[in-house]
C-alpha positions as CSV (number, residue, x, y, z in Angstrom):
1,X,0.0,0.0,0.0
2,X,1.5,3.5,-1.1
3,X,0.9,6.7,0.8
4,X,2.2,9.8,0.6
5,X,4.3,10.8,3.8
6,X,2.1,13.7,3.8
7,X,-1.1,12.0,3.8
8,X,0.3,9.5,6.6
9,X,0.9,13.0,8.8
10,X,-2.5,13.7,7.9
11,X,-3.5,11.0,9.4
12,X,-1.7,10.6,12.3
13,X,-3.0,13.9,13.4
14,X,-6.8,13.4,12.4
15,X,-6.4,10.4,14.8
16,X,-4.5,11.9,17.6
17,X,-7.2,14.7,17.5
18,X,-10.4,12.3,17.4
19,X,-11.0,13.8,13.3
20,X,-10.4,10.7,11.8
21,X,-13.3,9.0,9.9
22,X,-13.4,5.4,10.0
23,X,-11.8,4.6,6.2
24,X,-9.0,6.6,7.5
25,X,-8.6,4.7,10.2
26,X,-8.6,1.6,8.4
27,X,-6.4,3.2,5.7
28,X,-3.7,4.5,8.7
29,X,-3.9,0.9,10.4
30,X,-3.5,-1.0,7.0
31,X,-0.5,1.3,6.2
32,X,1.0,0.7,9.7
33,X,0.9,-3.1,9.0
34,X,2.4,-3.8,6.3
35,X,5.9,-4.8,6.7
36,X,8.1,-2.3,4.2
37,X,6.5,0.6,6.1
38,X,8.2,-0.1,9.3
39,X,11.0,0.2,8.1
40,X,10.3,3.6,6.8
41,X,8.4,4.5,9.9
42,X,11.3,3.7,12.1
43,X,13.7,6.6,9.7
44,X,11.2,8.8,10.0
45,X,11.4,8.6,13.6
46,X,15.2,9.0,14.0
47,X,15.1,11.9,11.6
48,X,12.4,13.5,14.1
49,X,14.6,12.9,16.7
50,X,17.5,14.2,15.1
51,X,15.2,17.6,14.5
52,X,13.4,17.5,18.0
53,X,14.6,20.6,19.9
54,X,12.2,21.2,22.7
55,X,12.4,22.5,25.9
56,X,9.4,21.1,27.3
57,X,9.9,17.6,29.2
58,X,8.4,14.4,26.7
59,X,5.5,13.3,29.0
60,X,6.0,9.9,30.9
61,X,3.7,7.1,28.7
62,X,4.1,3.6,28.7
63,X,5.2,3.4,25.6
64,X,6.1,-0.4,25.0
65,X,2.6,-0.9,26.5
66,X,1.0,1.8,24.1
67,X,2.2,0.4,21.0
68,X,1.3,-2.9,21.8
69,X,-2.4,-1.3,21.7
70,X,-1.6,0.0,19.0
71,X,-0.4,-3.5,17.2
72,X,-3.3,-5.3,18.7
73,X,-6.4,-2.9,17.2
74,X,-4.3,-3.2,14.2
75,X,-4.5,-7.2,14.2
76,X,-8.3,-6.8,15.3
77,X,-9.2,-4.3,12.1
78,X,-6.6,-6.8,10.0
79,X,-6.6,-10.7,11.4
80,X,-3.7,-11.7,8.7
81,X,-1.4,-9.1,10.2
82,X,1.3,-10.4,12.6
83,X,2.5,-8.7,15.8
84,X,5.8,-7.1,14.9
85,X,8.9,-7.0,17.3
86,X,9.1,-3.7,19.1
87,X,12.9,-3.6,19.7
88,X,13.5,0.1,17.8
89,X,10.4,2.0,20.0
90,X,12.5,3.4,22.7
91,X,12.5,6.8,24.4
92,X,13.7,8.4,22.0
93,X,11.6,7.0,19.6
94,X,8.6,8.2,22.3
95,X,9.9,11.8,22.7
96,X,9.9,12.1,18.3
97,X,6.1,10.7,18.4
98,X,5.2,13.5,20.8
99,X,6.8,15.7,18.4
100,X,5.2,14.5,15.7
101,X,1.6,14.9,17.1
102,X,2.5,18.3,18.8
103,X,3.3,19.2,22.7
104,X,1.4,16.6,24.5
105,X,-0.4,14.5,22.2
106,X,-0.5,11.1,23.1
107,X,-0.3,9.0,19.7
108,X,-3.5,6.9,20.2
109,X,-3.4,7.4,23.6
110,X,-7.1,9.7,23.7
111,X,-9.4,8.2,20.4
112,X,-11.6,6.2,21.7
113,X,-13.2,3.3,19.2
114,X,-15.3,4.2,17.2
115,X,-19.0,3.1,17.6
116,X,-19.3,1.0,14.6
117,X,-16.1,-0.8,14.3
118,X,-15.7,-4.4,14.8
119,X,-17.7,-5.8,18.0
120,X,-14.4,-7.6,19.1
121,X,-11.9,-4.7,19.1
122,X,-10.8,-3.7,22.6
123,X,-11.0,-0.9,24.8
124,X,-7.7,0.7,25.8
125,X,-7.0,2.5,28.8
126,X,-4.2,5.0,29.2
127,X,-1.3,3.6,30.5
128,X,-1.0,5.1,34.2
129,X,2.3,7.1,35.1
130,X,3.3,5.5,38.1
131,X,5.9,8.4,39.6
132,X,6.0,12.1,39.7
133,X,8.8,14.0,40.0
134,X,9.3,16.9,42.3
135,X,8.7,20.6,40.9
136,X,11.2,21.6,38.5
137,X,9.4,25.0,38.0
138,X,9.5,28.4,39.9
139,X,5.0,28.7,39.0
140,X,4.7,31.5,41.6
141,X,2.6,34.4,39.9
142,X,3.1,38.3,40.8
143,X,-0.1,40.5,41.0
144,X,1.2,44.0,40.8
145,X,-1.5,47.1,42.8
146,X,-3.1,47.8,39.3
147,X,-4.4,44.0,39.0
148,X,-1.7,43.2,35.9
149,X,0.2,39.5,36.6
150,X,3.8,38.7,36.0
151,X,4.1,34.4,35.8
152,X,7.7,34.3,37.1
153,X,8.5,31.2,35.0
154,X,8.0,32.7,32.1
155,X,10.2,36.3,32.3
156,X,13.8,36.3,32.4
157,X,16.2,38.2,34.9
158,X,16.1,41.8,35.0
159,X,13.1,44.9,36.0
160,X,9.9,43.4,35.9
161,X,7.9,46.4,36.7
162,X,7.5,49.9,38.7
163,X,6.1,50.2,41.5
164,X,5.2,54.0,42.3
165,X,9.1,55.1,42.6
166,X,9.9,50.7,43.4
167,X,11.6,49.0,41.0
168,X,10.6,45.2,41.3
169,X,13.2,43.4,39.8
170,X,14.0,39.5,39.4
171,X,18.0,38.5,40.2
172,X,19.3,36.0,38.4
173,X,18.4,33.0,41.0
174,X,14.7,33.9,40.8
175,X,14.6,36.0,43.7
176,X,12.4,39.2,43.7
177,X,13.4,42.3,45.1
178,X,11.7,45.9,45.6
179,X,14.0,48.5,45.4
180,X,13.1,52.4,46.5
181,X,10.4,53.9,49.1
182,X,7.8,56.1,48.7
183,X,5.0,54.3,47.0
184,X,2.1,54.5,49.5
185,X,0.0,52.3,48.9
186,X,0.6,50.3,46.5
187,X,0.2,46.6,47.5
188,X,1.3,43.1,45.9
189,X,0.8,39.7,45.9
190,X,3.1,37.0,45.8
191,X,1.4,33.8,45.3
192,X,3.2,30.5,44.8
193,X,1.0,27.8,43.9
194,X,1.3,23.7,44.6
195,X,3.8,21.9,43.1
196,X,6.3,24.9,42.9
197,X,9.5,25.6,43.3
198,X,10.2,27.6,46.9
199,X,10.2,31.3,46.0
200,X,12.5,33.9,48.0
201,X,11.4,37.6,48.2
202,X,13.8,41.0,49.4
203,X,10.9,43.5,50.4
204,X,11.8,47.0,50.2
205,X,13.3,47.3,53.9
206,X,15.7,44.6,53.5
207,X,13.4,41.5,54.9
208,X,13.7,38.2,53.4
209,X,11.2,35.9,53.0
210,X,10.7,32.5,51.8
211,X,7.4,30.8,50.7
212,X,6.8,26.9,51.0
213,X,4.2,26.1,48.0
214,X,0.6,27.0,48.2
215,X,1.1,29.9,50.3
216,X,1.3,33.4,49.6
217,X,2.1,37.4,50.6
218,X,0.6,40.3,50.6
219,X,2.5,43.2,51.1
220,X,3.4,46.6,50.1
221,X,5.7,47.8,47.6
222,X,7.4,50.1,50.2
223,X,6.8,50.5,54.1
224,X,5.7,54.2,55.3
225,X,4.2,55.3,58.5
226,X,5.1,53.6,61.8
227,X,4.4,50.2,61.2
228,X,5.6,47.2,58.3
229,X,2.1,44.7,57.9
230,X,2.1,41.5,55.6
231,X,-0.7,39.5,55.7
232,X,0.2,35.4,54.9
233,X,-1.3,31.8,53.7
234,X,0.5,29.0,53.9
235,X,4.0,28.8,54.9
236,X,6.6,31.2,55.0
237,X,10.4,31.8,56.6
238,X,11.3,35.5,58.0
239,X,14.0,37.1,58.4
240,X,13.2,40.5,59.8
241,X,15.5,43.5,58.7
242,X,15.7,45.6,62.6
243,X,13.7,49.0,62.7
244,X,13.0,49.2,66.1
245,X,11.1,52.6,65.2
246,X,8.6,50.5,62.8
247,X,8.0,46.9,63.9
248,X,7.0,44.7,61.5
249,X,3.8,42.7,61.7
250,X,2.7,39.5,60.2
251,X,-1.0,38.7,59.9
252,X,-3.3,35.7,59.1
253,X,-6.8,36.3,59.7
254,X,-7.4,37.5,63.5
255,X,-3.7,35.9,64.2
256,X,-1.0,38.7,64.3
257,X,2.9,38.2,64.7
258,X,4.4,40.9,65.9
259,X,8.6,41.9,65.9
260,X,11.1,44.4,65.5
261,X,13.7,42.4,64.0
262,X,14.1,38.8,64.5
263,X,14.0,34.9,62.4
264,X,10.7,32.8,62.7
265,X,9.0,30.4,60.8
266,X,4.9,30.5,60.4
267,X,2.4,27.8,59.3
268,X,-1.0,28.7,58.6
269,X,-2.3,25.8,56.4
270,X,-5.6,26.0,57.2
271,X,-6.5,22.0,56.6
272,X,-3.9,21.5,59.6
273,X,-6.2,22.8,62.1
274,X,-3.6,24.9,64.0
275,X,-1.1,27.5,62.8
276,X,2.5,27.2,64.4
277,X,4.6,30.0,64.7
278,X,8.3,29.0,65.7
279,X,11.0,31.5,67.1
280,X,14.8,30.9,66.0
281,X,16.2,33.9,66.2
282,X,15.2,37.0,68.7
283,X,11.7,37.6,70.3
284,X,8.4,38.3,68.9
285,X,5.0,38.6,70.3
286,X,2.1,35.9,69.1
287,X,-1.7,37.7,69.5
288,X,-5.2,36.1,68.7
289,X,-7.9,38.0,69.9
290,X,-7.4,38.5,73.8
291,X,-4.8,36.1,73.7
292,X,-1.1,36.9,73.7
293,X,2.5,35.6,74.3
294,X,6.0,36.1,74.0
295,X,8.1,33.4,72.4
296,X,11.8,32.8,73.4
297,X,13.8,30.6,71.0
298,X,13.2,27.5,70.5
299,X,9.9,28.1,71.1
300,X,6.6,27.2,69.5
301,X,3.3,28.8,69.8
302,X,0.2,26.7,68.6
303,X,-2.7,28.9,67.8
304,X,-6.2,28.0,67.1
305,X,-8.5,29.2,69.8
306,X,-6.2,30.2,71.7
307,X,-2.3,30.2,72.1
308,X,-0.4,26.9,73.1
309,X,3.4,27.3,73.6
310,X,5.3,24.2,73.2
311,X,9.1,23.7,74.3
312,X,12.1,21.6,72.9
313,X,10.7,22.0,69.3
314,X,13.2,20.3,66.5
315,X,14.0,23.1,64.6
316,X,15.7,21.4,62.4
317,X,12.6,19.3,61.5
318,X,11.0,22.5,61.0
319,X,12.7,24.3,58.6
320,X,13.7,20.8,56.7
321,X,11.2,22.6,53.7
322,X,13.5,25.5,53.4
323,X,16.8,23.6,53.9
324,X,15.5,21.2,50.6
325,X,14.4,18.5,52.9
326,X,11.8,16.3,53.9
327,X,11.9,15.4,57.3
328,X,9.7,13.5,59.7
329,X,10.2,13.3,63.3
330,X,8.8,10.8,65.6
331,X,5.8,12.4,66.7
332,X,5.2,13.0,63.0
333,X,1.8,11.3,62.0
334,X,0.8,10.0,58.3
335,X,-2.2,12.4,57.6
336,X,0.0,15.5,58.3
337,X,3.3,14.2,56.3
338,X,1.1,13.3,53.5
339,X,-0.5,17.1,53.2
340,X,2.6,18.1,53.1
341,X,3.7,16.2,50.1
342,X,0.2,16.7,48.4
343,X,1.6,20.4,48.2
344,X,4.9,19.8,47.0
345,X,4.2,17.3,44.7
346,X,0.6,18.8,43.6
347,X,-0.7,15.4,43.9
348,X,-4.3,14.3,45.6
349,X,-4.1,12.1,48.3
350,X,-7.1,8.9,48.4
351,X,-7.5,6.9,51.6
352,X,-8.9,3.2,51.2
353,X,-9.9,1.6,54.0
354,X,-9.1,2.4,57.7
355,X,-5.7,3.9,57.7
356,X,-3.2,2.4,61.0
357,X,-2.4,6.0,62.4
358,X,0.6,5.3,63.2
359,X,3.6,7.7,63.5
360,X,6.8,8.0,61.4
361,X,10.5,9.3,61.0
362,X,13.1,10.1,58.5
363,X,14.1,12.3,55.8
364,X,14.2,12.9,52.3
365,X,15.9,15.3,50.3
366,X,12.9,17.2,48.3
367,X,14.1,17.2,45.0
368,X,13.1,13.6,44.6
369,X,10.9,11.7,42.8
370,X,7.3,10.8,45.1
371,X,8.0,6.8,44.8
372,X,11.3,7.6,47.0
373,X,9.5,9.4,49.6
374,X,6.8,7.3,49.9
375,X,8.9,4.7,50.2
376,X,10.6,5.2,53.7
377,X,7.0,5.9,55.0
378,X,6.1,2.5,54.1
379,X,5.4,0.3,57.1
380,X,3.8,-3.4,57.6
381,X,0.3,-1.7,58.1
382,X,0.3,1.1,55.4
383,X,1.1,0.9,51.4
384,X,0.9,3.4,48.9
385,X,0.2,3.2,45.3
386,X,0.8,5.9,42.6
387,X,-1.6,6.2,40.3
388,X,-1.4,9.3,37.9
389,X,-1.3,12.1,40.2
390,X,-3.1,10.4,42.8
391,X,-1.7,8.8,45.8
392,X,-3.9,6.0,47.1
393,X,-3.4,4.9,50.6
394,X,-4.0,1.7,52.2
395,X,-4.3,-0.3,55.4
């Protein structure tokens, strides 16, 4: 059977897209059978991935699985075909396919069969990814006062915008700094989604923060009058710049953290239950409503409806998200470690069955892929399967 290589792109596509009509589908699967085109299939594959210059990552498919799928609706829509060996489909050949088809199409992955095709052909179900990697990307997006957005993936180093008389810029490790005073009222918002990258800030008086994924700040462009106020979600590292004439004030709904100039660590996740603010350096003051306390170092103060302060906290097992680390101390227990991942790994997290609640230790570095962290969590009561970007659990 002779077609054209154009006409064999055409149809590729139409398929990949769910355009082809049915004698185009026989006409693509008849072509794909037939032993001389393999052999031309297979150098128009290399020469694709001779050409393929992306920077996008090839999506993770089961590909030895996938084209038996493809081989076997092939022998059901042509019985005197025979299964052909699939020792040149490799990566490589995956990541030219994907090219082929455009940024993530899955080559037969998405048509389903068509209604009126032979009663015996099967159904195929997408092969499942059975790993995710940790975030690779910085997705945190910038709201500037007058509503515009900056994604700070997508904009290289340099000024990113002006402020009043602030120049927000981005260095050239991703962090973003306000430079200048004198822009009253102008607020931003730094938001950093799940399943980024941490994302460091320099505000305009010299503090540095860091934001854990899915939190965010709100903040001005430039402090005036006698106080500094951010307002939080999720988690974020301080380190207060000293102005003991304007103290600096951290809020989260009707919790405020108060300081002149000092290092602390606050988690507000709101499915935790409780927020934790946790003192390493200096003093501050913790207030919710008519409760208030000063933390010393080492310190932790527990806040829901009112303020617990808890000694001897690991600091180290604190911070472990800034330092690149996963870590899980012994009073650590599986519902809490596994939010934590959900976040960084932007994954959903399914419980089967009654899970053991028991309580578990160690440490991971962050940058790697799910399967390894899950895997020192395992224990003879709990399992985890990956299924996509779903963690199941179960007992």
């Amino acid at each position: 059977m002779i077609i054209s290589k154009e006409r064999i792109l055409y149809l590729l596509n139409a398929y990949s897209n769910n355009k082809i009509l049915e004698a185009e589908e026989k006409e693509l699967f008849t072509w794909v059978n037939e032993e001389n085109n393999y052999n031309l299939l297979q150098q128009h594959i290399q020469k694709l991935i001779e050409d393929y210059d992306s920077r996008e990552p090839v999506p993770a498919v089961d590909w030895e699985n996938l084209y038996v799928q493809i081989l076997d609706k092939s022998v059901t829509q042509n019985p005197s075909s025979v299964i052909r060996p699939i020792w040149w489909l490799r990566w490589s050949a995956a990541a030219a396919i994907v090219f082929l088809l455009g940024a993530g199409s899955y080559l037969y992955l998405n048509h389903p069969v068509a209604k009126n095709n032979i009663t015996t052909a099967k159904t195929f179900k997408q092969p499942v990814k059975k790993d995710v990697a940790p975030p690779e990307k910085n997705k945190a997006v910038l709201t500037l006062a007058d509503g515009r957005t900056i994604q700070l993936d997508s904009v290289g180093k340099g000024t990113l915008a002006h402020q009043g008389n602030v120049q927000v810029v981005k260095q050239a490790d991703g962090q973003i700094t306000y430079n200048g005073t004198g822009s009253e009222g102008l607020y931003n918002i730094l938001n950093v989604p799940r399943g980024s990258k941490i994302v460091t800030i320099r505000l305009s008086d010299g503090t540095q923060v860091w934001l854990n994924s899915e939190s965010s700040l709100r903040y001005p462009a430039s402090f005036t009058g006698t106080e500094r106020k951010v307002e939080i979600t999720g988690e974020a590292y301080f380190e207060v710049a000293h102005n003991a004439a304007m103290p600096f004030i951290v809020k989260k709904d009707a919790m405020e953290i108060k300081v002149l100039g000092t290092h602390f660590n606050i988690d507000t996740y709101e499915d935790e239950g409780v927020s934790k603010v946790t003192l390493l350096e200096g003093s501050i003051k913790v207030s919710k409503g008519d409760h208030q306390n000063l933390l010393r170092v080492g310190q932790q103060a527990q806040v829901n409806d009112n303020i617990r302060l808890i000694n001897g906290v690991n600091i180290e097992e604190v911070m472990a998200w800034k330092n690149g680390k996963f870590q899980f101390g012994e009073k650590a227990d599986l519902h809490l470690i596994l939010m934590k991942i959900a976040r960084w790994y932007d994954v959903e997290v399914e419980y089967e069955g009654a899970v053991i609640p028991e309580q578990f230790g160690g440490e991971m570095p962050m940058n790697s892929n799910l399967s390894q962290v899950l895997e020192i969590l395992k224990t003879s009561g709990v399992k985890f399967t990956i299924e996509g970007k779903k963690v199941i659990v179960k007992s």
